[in-house]
mmCIF file of the N, C-alpha and C atoms, coordinates in Angstrom:
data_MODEL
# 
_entry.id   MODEL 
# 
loop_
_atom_site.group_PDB 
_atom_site.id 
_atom_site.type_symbol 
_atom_site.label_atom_id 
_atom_site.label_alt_id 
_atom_site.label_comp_id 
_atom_site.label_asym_id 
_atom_site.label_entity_id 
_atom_site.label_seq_id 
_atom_site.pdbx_PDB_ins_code 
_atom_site.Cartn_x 
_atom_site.Cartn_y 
_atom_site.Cartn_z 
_atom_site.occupancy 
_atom_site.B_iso_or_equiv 
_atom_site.pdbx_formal_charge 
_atom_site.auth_seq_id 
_atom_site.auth_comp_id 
_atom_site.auth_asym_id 
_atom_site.auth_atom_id 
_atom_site.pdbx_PDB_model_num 
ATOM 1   N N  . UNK A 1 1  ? 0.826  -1.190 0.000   1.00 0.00 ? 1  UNK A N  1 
ATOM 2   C CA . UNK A 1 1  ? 0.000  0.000  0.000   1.00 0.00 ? 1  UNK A CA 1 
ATOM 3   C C  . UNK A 1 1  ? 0.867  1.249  0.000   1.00 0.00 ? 1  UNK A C  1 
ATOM 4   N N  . UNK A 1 2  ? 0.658  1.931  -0.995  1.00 0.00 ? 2  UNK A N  1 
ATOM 5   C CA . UNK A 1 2  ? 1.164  3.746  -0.995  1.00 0.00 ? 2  UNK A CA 1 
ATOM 6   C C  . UNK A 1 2  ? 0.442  4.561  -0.972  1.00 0.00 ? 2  UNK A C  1 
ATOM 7   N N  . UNK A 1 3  ? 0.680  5.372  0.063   1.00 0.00 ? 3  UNK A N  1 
ATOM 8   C CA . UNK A 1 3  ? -0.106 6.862  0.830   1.00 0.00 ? 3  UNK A CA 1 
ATOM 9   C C  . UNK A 1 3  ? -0.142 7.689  -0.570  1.00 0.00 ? 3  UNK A C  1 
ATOM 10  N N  . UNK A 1 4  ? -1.099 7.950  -1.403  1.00 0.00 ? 4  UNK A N  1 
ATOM 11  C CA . UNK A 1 4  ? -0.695 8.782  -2.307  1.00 0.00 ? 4  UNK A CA 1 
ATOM 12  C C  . UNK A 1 4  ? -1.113 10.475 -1.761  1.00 0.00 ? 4  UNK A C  1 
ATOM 13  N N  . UNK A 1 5  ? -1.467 10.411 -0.659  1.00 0.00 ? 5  UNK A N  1 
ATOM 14  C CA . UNK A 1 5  ? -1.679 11.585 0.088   1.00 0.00 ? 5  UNK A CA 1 
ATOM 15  C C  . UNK A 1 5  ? -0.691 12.512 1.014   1.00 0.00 ? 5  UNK A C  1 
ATOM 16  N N  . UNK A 1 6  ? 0.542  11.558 0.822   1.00 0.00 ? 6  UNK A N  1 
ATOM 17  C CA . UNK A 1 6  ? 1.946  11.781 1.838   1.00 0.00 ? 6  UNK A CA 1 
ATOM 18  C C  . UNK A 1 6  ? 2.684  12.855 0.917   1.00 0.00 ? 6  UNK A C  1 
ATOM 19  N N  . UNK A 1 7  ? 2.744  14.206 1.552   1.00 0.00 ? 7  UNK A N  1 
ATOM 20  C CA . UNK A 1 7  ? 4.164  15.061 0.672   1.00 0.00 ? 7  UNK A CA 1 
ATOM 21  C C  . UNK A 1 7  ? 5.179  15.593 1.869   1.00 0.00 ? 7  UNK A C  1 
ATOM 22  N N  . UNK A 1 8  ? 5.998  15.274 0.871   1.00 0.00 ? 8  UNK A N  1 
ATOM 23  C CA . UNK A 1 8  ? 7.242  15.683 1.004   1.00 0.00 ? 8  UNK A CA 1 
ATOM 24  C C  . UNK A 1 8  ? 7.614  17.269 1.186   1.00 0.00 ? 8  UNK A C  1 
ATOM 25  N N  . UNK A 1 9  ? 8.191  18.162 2.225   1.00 0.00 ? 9  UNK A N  1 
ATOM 26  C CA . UNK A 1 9  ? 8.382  19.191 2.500   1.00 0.00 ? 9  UNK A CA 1 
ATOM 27  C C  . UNK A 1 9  ? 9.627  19.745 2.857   1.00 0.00 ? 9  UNK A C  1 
ATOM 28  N N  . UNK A 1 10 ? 10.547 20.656 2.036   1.00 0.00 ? 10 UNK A N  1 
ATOM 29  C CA . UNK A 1 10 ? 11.876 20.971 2.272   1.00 0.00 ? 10 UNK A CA 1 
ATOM 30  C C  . UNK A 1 10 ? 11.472 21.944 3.008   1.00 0.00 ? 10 UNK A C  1 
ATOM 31  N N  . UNK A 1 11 ? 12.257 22.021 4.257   1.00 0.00 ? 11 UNK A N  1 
ATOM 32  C CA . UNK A 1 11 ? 12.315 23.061 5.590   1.00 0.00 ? 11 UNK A CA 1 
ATOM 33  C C  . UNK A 1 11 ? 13.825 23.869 5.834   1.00 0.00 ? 11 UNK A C  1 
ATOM 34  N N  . UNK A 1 12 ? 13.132 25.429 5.105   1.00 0.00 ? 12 UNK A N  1 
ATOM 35  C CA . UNK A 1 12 ? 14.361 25.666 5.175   1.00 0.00 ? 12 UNK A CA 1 
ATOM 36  C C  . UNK A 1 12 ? 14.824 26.821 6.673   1.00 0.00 ? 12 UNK A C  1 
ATOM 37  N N  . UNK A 1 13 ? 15.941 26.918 7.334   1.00 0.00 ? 13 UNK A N  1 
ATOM 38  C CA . UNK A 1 13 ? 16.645 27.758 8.096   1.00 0.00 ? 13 UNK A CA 1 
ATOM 39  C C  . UNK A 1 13 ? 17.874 27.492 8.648   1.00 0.00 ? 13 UNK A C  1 
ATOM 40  N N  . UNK A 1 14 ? 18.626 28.920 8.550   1.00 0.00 ? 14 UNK A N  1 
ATOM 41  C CA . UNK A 1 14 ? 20.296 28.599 9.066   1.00 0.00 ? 14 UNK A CA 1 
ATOM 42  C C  . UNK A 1 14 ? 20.185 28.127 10.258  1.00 0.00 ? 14 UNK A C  1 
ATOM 43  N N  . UNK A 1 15 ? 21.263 28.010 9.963   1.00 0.00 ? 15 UNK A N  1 
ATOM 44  C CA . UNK A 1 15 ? 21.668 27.085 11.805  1.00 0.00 ? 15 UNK A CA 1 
ATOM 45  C C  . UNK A 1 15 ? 21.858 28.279 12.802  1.00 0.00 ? 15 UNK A C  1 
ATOM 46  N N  . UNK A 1 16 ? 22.122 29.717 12.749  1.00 0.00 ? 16 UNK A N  1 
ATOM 47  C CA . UNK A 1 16 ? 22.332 30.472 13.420  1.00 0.00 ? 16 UNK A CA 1 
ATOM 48  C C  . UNK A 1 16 ? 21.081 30.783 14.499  1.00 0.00 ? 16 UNK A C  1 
ATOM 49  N N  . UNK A 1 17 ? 19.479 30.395 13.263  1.00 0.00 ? 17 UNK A N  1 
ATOM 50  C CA . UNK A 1 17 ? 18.464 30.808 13.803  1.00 0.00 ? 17 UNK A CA 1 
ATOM 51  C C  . UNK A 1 17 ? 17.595 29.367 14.675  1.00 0.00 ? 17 UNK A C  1 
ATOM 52  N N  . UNK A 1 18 ? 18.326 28.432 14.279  1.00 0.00 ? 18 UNK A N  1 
ATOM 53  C CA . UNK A 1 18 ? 17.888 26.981 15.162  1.00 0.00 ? 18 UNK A CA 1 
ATOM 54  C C  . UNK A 1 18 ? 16.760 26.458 14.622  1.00 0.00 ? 18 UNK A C  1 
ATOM 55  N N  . UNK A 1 19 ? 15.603 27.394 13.277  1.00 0.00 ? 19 UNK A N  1 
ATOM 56  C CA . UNK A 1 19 ? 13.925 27.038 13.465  1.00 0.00 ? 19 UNK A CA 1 
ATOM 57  C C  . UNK A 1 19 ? 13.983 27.195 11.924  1.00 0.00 ? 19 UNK A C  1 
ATOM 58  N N  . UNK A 1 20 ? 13.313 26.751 11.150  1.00 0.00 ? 20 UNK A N  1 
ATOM 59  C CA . UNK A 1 20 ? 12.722 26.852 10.135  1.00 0.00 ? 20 UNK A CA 1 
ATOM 60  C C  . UNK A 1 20 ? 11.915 28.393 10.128  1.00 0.00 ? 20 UNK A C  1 
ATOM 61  N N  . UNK A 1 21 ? 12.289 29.227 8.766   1.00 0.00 ? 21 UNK A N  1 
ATOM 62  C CA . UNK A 1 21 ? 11.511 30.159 8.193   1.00 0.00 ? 21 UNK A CA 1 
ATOM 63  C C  . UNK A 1 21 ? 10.946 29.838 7.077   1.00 0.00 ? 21 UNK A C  1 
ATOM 64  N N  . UNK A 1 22 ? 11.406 29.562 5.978   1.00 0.00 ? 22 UNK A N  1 
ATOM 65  C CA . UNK A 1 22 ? 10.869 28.855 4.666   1.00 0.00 ? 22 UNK A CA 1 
ATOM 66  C C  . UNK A 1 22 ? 10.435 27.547 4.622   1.00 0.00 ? 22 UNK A C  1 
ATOM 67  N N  . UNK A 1 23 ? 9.535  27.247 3.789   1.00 0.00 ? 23 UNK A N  1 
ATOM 68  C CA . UNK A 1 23 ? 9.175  25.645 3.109   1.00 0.00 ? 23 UNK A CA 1 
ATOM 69  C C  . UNK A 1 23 ? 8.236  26.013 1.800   1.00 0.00 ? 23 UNK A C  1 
ATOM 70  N N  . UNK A 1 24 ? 8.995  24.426 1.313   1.00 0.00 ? 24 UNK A N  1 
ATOM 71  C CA . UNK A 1 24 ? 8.573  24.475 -0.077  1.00 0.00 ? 24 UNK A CA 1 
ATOM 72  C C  . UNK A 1 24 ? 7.897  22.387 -0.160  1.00 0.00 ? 24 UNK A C  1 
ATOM 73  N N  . UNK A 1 25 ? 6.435  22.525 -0.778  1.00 0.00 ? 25 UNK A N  1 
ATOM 74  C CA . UNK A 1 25 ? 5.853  21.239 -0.606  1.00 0.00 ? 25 UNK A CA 1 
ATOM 75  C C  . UNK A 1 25 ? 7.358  20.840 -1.963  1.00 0.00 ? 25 UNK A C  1 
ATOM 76  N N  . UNK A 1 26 ? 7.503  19.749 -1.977  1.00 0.00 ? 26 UNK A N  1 
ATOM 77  C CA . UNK A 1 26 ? 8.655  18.607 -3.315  1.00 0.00 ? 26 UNK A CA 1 
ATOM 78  C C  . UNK A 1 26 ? 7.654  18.123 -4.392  1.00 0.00 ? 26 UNK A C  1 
ATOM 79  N N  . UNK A 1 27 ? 7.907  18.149 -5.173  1.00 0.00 ? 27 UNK A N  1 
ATOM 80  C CA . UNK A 1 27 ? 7.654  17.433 -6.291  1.00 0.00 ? 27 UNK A CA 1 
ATOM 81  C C  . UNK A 1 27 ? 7.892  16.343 -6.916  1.00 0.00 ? 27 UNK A C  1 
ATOM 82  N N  . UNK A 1 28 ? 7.518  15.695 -7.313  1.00 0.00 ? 28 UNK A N  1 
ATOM 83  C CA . UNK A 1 28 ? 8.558  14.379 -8.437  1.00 0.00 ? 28 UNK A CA 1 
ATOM 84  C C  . UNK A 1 28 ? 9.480  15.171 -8.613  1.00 0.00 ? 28 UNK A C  1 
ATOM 85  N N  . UNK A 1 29 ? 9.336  16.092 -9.970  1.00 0.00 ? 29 UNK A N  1 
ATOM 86  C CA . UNK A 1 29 ? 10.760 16.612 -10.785 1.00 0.00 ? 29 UNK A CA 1 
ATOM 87  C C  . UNK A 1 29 ? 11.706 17.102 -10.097 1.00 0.00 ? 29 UNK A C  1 
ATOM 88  N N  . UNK A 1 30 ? 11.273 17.714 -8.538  1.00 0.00 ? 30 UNK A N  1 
ATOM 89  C CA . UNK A 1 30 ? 12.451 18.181 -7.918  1.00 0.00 ? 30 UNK A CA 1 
ATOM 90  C C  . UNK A 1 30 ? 13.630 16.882 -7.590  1.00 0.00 ? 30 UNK A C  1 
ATOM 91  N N  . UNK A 1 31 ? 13.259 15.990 -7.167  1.00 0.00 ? 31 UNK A N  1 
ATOM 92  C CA . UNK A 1 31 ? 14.626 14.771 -7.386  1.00 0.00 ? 31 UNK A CA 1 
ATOM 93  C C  . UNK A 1 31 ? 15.382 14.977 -8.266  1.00 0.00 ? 31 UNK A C  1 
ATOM 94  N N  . UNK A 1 32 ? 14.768 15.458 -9.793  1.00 0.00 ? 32 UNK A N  1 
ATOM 95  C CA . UNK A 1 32 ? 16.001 15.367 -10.680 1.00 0.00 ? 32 UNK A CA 1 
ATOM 96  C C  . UNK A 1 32 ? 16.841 16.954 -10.461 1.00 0.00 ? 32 UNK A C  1 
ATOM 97  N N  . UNK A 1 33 ? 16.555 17.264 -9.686  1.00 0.00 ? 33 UNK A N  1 
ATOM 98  C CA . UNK A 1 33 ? 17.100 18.710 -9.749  1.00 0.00 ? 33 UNK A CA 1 
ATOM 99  C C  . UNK A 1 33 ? 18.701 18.363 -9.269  1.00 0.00 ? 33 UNK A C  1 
ATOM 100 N N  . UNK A 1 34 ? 19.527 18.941 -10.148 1.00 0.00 ? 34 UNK A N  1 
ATOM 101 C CA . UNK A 1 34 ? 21.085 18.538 -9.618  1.00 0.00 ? 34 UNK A CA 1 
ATOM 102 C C  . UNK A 1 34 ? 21.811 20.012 -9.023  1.00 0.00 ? 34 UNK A C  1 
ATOM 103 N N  . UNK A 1 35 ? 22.022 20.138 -7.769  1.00 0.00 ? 35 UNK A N  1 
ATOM 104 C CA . UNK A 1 35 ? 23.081 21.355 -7.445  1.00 0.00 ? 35 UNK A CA 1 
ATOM 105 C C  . UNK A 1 35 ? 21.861 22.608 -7.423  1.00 0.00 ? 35 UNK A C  1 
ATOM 106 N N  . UNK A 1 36 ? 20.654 22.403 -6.933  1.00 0.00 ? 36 UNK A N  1 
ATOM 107 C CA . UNK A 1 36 ? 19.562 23.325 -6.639  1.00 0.00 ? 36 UNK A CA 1 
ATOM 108 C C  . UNK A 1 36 ? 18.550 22.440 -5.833  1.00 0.00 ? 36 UNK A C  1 
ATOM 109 N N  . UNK A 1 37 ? 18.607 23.815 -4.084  1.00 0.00 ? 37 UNK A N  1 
ATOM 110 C CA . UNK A 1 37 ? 17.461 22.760 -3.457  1.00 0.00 ? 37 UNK A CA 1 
ATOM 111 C C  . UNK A 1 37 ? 16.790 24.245 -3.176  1.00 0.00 ? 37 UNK A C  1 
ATOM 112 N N  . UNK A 1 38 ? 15.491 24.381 -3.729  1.00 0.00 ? 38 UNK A N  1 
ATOM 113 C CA . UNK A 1 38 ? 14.737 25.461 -3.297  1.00 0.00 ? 38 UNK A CA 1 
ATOM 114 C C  . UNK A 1 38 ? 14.342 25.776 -1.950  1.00 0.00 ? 38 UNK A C  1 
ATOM 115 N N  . UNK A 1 39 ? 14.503 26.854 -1.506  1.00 0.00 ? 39 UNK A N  1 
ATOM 116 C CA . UNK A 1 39 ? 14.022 27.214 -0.039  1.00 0.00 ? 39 UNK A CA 1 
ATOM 117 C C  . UNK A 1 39 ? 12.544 27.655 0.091   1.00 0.00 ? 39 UNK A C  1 
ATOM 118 N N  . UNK A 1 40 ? 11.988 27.972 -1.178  1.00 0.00 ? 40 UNK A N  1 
ATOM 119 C CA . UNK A 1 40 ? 10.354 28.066 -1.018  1.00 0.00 ? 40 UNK A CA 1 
ATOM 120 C C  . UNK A 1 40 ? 9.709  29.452 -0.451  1.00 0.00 ? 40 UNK A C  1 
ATOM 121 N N  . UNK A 1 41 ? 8.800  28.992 0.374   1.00 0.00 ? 41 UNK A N  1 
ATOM 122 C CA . UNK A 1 41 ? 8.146  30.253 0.857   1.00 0.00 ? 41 UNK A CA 1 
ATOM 123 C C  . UNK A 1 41 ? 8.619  31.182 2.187   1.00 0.00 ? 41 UNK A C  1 
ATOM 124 N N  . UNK A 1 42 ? 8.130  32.147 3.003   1.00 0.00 ? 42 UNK A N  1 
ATOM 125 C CA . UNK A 1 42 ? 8.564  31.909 3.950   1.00 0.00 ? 42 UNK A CA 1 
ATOM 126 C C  . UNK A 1 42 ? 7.336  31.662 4.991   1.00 0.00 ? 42 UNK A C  1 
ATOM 127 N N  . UNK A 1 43 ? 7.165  30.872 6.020   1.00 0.00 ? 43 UNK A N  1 
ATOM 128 C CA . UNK A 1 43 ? 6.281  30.784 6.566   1.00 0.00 ? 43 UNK A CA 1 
ATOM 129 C C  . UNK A 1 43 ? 5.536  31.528 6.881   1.00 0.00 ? 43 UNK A C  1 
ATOM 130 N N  . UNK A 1 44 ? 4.377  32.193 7.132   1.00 0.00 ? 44 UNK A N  1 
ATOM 131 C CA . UNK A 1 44 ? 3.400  33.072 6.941   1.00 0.00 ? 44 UNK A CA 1 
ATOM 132 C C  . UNK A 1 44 ? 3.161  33.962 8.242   1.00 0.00 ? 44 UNK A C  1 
ATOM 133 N N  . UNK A 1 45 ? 3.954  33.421 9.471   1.00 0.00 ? 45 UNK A N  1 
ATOM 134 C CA . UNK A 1 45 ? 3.902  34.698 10.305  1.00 0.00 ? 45 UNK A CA 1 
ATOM 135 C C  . UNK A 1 45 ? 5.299  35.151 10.739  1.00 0.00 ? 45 UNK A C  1 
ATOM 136 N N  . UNK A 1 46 ? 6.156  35.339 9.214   1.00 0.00 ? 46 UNK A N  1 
ATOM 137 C CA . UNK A 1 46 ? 7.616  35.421 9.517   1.00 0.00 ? 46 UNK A CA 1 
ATOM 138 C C  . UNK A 1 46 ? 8.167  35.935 8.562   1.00 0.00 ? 46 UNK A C  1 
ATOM 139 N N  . UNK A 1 47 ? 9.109  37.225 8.562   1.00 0.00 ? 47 UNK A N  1 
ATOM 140 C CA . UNK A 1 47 ? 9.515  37.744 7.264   1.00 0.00 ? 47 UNK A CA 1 
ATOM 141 C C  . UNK A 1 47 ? 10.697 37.626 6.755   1.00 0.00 ? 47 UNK A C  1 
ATOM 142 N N  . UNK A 1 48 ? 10.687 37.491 5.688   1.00 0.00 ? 48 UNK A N  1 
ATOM 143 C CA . UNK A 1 48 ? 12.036 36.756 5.169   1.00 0.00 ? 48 UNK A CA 1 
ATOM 144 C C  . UNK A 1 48 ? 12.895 38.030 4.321   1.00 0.00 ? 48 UNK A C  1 
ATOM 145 N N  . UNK A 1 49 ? 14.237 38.057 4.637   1.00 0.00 ? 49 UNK A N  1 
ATOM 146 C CA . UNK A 1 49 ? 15.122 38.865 4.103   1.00 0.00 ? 49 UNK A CA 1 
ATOM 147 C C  . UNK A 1 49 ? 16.335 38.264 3.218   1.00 0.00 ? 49 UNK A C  1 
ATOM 148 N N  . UNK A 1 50 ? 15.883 38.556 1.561   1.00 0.00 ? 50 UNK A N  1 
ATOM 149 C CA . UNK A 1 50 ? 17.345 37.874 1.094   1.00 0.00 ? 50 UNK A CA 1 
ATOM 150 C C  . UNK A 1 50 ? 18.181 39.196 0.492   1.00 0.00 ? 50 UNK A C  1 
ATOM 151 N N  . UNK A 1 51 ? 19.507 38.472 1.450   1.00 0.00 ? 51 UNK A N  1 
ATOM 152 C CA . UNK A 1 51 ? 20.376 40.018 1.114   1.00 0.00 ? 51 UNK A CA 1 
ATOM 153 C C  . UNK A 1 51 ? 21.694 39.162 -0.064  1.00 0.00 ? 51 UNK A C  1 
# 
């Protein structure tokens, strides 16, 4: 039996901050992704700064 209801979720945050700010649900095609792991959104009561 396979959960076809089960996803996969990349959780992203530095280690400086200890917690997750971003996530992004995975895809199939993201496996083939070589030398790119997306950081996604940023969680919704948290603001994200890319410098």
């Amino acid at each position: 039996n396979v959960n076809t209801d089960t996803q996969l979720v990349n959780m992203y945050g530095i280690t400086e901050t200890t917690v997750h700010v971003t996530y992004y649900p995975l895809k199939a095609e993201d496996a083939q992704r070589v030398g790119a792991s997306p950081i996604g959104k940023r969680i919704p009561d948290l603001q994200l700064y890319l410098l």
